[in-house]
C-alpha positions as CSV (number, residue, x, y, z in Angstrom):
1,X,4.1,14.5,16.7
2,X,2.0,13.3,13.4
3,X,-1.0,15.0,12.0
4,X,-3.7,13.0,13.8
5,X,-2.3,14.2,17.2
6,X,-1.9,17.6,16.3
7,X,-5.9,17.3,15.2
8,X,-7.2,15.6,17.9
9,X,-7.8,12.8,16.3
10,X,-6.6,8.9,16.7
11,X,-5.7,6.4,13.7
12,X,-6.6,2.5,14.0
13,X,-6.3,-0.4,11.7
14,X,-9.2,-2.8,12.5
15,X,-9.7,-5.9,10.5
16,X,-8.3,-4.2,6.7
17,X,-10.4,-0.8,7.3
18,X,-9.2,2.6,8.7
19,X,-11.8,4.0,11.4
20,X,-10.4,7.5,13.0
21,X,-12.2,8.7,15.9
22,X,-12.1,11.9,17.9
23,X,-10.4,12.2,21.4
24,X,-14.0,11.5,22.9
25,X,-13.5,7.8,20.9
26,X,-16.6,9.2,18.6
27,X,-16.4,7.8,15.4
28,X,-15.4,10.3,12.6
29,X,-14.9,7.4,9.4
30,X,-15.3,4.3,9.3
31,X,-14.3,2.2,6.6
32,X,-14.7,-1.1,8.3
33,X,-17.9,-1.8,7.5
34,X,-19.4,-2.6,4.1
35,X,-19.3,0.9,2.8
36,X,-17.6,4.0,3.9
37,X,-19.7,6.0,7.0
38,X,-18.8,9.8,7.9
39,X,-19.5,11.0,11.2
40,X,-20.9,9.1,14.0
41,X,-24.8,10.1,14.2
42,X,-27.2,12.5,12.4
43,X,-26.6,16.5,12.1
44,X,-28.3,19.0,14.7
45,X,-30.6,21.6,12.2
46,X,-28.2,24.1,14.1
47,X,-25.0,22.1,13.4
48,X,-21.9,23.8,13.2
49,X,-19.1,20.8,13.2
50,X,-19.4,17.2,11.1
51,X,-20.1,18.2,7.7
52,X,-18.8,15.9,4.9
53,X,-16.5,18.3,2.6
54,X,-15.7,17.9,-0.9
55,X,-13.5,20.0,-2.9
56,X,-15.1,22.9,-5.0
57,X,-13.5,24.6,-8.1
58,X,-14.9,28.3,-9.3
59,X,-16.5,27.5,-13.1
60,X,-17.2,24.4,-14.7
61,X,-14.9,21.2,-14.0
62,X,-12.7,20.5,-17.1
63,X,-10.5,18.1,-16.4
64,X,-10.4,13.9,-16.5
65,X,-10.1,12.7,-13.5
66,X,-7.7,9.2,-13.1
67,X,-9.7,6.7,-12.7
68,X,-10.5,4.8,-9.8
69,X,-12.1,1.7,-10.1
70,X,-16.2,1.6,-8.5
71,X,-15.9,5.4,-7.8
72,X,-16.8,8.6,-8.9
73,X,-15.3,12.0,-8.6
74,X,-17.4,15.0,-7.4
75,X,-16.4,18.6,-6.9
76,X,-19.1,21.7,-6.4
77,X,-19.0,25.0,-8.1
78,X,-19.2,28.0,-6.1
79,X,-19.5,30.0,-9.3
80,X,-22.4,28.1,-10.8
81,X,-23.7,26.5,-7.5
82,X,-23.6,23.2,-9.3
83,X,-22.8,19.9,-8.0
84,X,-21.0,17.9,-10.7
85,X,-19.9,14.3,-11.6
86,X,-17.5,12.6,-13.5
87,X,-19.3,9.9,-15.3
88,X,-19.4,8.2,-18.5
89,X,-16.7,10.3,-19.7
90,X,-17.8,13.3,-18.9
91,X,-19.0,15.9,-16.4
92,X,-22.5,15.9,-15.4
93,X,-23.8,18.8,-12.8
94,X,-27.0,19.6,-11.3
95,X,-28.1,22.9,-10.4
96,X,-28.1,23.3,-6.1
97,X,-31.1,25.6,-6.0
């Protein structure tokens, strides 16, 4: 059994993109269109499922990311409640207040 049916959740190629839905065929990503779309409608103010997640690192982000051509790395620090970004060389946060 692979990881997508142990989560619930269904893997299909469609024209290039990747586009995993849950077992209700809601769409969870979708890379198939021109950008890359996460979850399949707006959040509830009382949500408790479909968040985007990013990774999160306690202090200030030191490292250089590899590059990756058109994108940029982000990670949030849950010791300085900042939000940073790896761009023109170097990390650039913004306070989450």
């Amino acid at each position: 059994m692979g990881h997508s049916e142990r989560m619930g959740v269904k893997n299909k190629e469609i024209e290039g993109g990747l586009t995993v839905t849950d077992e209700a065929g809601n769409a969870l990503l979708d890379s198939t269109t021109d950008g890359l779309v996460v979850g399949s409608a707006a959040l509830a103010l009382n949500a408790t499922q479909g968040f985007l997640f990013i990774p999160s690192c306690a202090g200030t982000p030191t490292g250089v990311p590899v590059a990756k051509s058109g994108r940029v790395p982000i990670v949030f620090d849950t010791t300085g409640l900042k939000l940073w970004a790896y761009t023109g060389g170097a990390w650039k946060g913004v306070v989450v207040a």
